[in-house]
ZADRENRO-401162 format. One record per residue: residue number from 1; z negated, x negated, y of N, C-alpha, C in turn. Coordinates in nm, 2 decimals. Layout:
N
+-----+--------+--------+--------+--------+--------+--------+--------+--------+--------+
:   i :    n_Z :    n_X :    n_Y :   ca_Z :   ca_X :   ca_Y :    c_Z :    c_X :    c_Y :
+-----+--------+--------+--------+--------+--------+--------+--------+--------+--------+
: NUM :      Z :      X :      Y :      Z :      X :      Y :      Z :      X :      Y :
...
+-----+--------+--------+--------+--------+--------+--------+--------+--------+--------+
end
This chain:
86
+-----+--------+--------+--------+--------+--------+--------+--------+--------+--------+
:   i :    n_Z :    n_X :    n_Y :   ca_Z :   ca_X :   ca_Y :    c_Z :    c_X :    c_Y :
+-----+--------+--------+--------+--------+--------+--------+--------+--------+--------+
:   1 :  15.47 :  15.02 :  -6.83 :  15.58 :  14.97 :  -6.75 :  15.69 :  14.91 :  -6.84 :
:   2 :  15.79 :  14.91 :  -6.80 :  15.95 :  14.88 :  -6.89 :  15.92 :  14.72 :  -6.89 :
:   3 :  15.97 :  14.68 :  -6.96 :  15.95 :  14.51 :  -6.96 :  16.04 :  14.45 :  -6.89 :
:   4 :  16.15 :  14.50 :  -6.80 :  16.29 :  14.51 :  -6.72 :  16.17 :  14.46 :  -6.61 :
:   5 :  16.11 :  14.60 :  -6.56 :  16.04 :  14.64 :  -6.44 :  15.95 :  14.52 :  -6.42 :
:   6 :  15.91 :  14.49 :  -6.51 :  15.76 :  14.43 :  -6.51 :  15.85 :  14.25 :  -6.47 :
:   7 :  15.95 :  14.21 :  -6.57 :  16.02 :  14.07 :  -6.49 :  16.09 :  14.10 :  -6.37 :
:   8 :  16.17 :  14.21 :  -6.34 :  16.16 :  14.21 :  -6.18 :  16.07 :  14.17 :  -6.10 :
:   9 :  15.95 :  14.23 :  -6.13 :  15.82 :  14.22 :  -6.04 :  15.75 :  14.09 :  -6.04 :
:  10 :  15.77 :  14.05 :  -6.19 :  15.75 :  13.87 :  -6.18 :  15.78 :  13.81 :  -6.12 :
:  11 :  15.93 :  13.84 :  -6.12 :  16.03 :  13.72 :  -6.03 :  16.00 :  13.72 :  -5.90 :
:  12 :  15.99 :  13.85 :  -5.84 :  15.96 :  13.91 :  -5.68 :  15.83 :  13.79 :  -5.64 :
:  13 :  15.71 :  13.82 :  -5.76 :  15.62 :  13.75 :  -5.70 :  15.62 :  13.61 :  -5.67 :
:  14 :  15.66 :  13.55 :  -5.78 :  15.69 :  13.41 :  -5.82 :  15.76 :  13.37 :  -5.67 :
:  15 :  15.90 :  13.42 :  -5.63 :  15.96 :  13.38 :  -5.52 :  15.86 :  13.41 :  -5.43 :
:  16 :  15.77 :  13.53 :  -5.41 :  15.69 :  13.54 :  -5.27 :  15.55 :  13.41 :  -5.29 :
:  17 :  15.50 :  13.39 :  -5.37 :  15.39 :  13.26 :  -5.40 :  15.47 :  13.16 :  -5.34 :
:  18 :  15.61 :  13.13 :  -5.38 :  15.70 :  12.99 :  -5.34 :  15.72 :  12.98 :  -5.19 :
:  19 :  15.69 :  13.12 :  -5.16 :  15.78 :  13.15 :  -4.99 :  15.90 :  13.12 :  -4.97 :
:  20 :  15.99 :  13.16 :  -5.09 :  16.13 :  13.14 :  -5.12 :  16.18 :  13.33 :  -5.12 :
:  21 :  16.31 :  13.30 :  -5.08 :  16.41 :  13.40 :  -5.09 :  16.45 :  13.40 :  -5.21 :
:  22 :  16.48 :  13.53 :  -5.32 :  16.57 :  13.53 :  -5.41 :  16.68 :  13.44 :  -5.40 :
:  23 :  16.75 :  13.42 :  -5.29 :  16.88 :  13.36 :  -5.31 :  16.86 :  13.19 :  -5.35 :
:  24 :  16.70 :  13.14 :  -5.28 :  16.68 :  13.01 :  -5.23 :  16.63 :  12.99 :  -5.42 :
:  25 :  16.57 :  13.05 :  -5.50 :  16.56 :  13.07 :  -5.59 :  16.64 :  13.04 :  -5.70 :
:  26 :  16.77 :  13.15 :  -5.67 :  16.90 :  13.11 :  -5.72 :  16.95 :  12.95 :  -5.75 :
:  27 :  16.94 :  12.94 :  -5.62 :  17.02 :  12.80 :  -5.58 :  16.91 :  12.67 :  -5.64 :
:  28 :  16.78 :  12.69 :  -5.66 :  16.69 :  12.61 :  -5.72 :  16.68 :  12.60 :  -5.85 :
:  29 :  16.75 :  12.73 :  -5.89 :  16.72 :  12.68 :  -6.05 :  16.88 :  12.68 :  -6.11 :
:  30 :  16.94 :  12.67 :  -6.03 :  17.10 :  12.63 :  -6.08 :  17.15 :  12.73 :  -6.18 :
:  31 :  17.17 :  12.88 :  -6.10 :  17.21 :  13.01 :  -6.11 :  17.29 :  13.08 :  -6.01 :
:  32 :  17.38 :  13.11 :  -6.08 :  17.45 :  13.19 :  -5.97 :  17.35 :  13.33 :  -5.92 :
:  33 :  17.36 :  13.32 :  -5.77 :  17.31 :  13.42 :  -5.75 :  17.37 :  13.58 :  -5.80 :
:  34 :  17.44 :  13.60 :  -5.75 :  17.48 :  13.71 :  -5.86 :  17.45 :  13.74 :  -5.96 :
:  35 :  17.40 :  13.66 :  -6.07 :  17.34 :  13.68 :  -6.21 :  17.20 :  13.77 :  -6.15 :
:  36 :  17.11 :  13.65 :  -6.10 :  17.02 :  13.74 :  -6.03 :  17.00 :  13.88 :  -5.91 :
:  37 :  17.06 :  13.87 :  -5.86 :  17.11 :  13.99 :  -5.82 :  17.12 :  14.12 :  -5.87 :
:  38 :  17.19 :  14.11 :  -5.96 :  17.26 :  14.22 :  -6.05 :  17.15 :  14.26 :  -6.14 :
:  39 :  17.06 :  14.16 :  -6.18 :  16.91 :  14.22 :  -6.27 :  16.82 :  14.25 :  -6.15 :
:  40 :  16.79 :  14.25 :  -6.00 :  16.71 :  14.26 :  -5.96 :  16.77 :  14.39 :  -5.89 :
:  41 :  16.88 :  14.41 :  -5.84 :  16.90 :  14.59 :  -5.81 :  16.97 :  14.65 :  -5.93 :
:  42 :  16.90 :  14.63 :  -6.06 :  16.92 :  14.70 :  -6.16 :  17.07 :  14.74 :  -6.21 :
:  43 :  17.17 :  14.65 :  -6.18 :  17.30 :  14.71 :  -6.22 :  17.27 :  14.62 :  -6.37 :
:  44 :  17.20 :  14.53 :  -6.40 :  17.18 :  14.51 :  -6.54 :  17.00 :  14.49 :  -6.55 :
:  45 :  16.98 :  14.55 :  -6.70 :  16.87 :  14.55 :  -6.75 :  16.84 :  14.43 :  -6.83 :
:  46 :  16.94 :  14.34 :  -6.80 :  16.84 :  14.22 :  -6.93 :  16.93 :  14.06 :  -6.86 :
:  47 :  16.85 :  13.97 :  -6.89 :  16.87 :  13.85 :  -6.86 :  16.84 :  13.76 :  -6.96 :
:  48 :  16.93 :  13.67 :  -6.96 :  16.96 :  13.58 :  -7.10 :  16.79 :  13.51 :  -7.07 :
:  49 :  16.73 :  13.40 :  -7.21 :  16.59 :  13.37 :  -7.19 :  16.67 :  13.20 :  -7.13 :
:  50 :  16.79 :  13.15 :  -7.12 :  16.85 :  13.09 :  -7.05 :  16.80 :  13.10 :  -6.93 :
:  51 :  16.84 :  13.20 :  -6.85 :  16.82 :  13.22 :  -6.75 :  16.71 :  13.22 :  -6.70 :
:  52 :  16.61 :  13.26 :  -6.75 :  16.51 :  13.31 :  -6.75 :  16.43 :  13.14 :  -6.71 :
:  53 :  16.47 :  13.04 :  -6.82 :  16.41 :  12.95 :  -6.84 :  16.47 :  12.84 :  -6.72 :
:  54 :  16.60 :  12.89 :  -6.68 :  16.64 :  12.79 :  -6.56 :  16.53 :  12.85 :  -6.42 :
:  55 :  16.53 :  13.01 :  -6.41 :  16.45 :  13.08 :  -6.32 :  16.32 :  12.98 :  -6.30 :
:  56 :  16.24 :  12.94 :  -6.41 :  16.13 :  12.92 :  -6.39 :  16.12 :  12.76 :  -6.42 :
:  57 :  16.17 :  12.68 :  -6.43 :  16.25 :  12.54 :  -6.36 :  16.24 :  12.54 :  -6.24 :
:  58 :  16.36 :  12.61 :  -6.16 :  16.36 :  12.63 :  -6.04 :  16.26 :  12.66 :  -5.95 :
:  59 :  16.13 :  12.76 :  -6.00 :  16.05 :  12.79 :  -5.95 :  15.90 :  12.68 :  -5.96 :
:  60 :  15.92 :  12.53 :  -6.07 :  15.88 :  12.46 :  -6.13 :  15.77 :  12.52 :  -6.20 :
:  61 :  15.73 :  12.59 :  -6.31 :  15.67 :  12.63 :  -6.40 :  15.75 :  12.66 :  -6.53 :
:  62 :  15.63 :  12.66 :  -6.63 :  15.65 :  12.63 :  -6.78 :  15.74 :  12.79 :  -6.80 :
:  63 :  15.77 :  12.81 :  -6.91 :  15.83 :  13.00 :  -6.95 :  15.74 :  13.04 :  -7.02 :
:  64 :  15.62 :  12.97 :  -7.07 :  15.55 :  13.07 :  -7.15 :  15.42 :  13.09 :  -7.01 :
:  65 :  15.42 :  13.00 :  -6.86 :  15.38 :  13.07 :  -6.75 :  15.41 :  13.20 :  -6.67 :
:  66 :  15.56 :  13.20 :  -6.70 :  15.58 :  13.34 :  -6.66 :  15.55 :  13.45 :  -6.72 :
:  67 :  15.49 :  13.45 :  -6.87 :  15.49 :  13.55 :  -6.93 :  15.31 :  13.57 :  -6.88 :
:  68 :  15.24 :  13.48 :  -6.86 :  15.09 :  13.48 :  -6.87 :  15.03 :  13.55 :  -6.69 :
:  69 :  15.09 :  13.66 :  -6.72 :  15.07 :  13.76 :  -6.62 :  15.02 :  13.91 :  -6.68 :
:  70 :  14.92 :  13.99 :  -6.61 :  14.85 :  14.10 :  -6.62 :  15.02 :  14.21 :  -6.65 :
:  71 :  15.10 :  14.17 :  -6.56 :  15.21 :  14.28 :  -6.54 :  15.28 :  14.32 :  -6.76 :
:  72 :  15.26 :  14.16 :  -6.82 :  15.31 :  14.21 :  -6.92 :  15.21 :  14.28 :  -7.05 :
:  73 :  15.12 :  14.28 :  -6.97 :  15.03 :  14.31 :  -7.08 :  15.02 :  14.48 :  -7.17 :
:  74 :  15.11 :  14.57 :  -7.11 :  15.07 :  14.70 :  -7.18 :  15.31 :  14.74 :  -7.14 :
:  75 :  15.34 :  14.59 :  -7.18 :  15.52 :  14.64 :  -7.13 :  15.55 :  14.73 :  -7.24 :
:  76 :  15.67 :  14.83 :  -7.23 :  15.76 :  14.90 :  -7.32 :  15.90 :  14.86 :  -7.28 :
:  77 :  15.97 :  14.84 :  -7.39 :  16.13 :  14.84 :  -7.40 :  16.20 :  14.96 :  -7.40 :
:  78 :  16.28 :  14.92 :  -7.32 :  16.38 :  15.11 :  -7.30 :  16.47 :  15.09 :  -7.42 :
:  79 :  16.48 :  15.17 :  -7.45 :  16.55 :  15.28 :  -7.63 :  16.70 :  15.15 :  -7.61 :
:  80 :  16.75 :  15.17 :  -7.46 :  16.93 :  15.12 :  -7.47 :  16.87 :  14.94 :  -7.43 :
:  81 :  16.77 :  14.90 :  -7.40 :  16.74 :  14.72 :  -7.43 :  16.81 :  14.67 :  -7.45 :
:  82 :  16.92 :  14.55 :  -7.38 :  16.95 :  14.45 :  -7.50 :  16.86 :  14.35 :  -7.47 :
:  83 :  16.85 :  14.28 :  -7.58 :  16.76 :  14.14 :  -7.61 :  16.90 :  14.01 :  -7.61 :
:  84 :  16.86 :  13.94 :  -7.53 :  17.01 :  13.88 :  -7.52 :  16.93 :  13.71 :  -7.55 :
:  85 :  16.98 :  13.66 :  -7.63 :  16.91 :  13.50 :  -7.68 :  17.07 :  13.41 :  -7.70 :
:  86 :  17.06 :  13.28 :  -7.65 :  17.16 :  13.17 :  -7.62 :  17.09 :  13.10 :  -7.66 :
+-----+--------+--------+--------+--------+--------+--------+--------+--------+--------+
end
């Protein structure tokens, strides 16, 4: 699985455990929705670990919780990746 695919699927879950909407999500961890948006119908493949780290604030859990999922366990990075660090 692409490492893109596999935090999509995180995120999806994380918001369905919460019984939150992507958007309500958004608004919890003090992100424009749009940012999220745009990584979750793939018009971008990468999200700052910023983000990432407000995401999972918002969803109250640690960032090295989100990573401690089955989904990342066998991830690949696509060839055009960017790795984006703030």
């Amino acid at each position: 699985m692409l490492l893109c695919t596999a935090v999509r699927q995180r995120i999806i879950n994380i918001a369905s455990k919460n019984e939150v909407s992507l958007h309500k999500l958004a608004l919890s961890s003090g992100i424009p929705y749009s940012t999220l948006s745009s990584f979750m119908n793939g018009k971008s493949n990468s999200l700052t670990l910023t983000t990432l780290l407000h995401l999972c604030e918002g969803a109250h859990m640690e960032l090295q919780d989100f990573f401690k999922d089955p989904l990342f366990k066998d991830v690949e990075a696509e060839d055009t990746q960017e790795v984006s660090v703030k």
